[in-house]
VEXVEX-824686 format. One record per residue (C-alpha): y, x, z; residue in one letter. Coordinates in steps of 0.05 Angstrom, whole numbers. Layout:
<rs>
{north->Y&east->X&up->Z&aa->a} $
...
</rs>
This chain:
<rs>
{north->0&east->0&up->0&aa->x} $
{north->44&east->59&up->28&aa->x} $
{north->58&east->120&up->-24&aa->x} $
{north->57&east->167&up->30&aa->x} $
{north->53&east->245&up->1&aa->x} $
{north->66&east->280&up->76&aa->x} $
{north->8&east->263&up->107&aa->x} $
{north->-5&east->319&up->146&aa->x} $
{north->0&east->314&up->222&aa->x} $
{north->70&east->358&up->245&aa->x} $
{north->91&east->399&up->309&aa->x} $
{north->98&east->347&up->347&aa->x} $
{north->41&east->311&up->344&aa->x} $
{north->69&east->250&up->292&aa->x} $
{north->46&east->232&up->224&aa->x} $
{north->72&east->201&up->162&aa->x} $
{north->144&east->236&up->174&aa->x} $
{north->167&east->204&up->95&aa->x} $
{north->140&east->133&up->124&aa->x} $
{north->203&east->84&up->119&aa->x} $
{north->214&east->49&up->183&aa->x} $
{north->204&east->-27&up->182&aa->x} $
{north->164&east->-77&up->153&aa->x} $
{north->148&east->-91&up->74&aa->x} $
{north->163&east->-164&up->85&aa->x} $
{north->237&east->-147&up->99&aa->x} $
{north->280&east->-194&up->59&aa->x} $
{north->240&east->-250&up->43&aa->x} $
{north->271&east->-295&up->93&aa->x} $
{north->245&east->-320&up->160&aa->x} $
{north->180&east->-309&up->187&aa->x} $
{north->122&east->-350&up->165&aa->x} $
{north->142&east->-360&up->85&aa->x} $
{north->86&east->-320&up->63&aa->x} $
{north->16&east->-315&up->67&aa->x} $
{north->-48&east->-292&up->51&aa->x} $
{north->-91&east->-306&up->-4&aa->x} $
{north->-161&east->-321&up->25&aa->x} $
{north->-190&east->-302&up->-50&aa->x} $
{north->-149&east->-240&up->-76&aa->x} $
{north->-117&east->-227&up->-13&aa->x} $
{north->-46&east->-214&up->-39&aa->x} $
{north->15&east->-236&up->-4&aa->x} $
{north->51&east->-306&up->-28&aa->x} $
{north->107&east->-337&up->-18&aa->x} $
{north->83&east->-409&up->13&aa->x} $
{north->111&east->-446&up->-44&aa->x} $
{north->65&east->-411&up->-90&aa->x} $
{north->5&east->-434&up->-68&aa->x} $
{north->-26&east->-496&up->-27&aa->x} $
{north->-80&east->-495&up->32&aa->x} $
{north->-145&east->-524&up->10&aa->x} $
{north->-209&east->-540&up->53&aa->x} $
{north->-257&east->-487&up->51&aa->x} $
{north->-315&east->-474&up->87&aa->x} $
{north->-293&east->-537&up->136&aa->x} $
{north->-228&east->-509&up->155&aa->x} $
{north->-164&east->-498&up->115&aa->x} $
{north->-148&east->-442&up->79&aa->x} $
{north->-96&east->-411&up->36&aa->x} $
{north->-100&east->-410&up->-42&aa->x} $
{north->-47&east->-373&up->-81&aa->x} $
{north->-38&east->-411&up->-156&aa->x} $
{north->-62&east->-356&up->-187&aa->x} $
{north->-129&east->-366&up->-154&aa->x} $
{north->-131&east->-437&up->-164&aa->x} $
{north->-76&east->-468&up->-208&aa->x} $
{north->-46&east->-535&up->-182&aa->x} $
{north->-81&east->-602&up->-215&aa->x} $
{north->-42&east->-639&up->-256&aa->x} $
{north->-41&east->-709&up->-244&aa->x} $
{north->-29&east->-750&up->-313&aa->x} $
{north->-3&east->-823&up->-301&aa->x} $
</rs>
């Protein structure tokens, strides 16, 4: 996830000295909007995907994963 190239453990004792402080969520608003795909495992936005019922509990689906039905009237 990281493209860390120091990786070596320094004088005193730390590692990852090039490792940017913070999280990689910064930015996308409050906490919450995204979550995890439970079939590719990447990280959505909640309006990009919907929670189905899997295995008897729900679960998060991105729309890649499983594209929304359309519902012709």
């Amino acid at each position: 996830m990281y493209n860390n190239a120091e990786t070596l453990i320094s004088q005193t004792g730390l590692r990852y000295t090039s490792k940017e402080n913070g999280s990689p969520f910064q930015g996308v608003g409050g906490t919450g909007e995204t979550m995890s795909c439970i079939k590719c495992g990447h990280h959505r936005l909640r309006r990009n995907g919907t929670i189905k019922r899997f295995l008897n509990s729900p679960m998060f689906f991105c729309f890649d994963c499983k594209p929304p039905v359309k519902v012709e009237k």
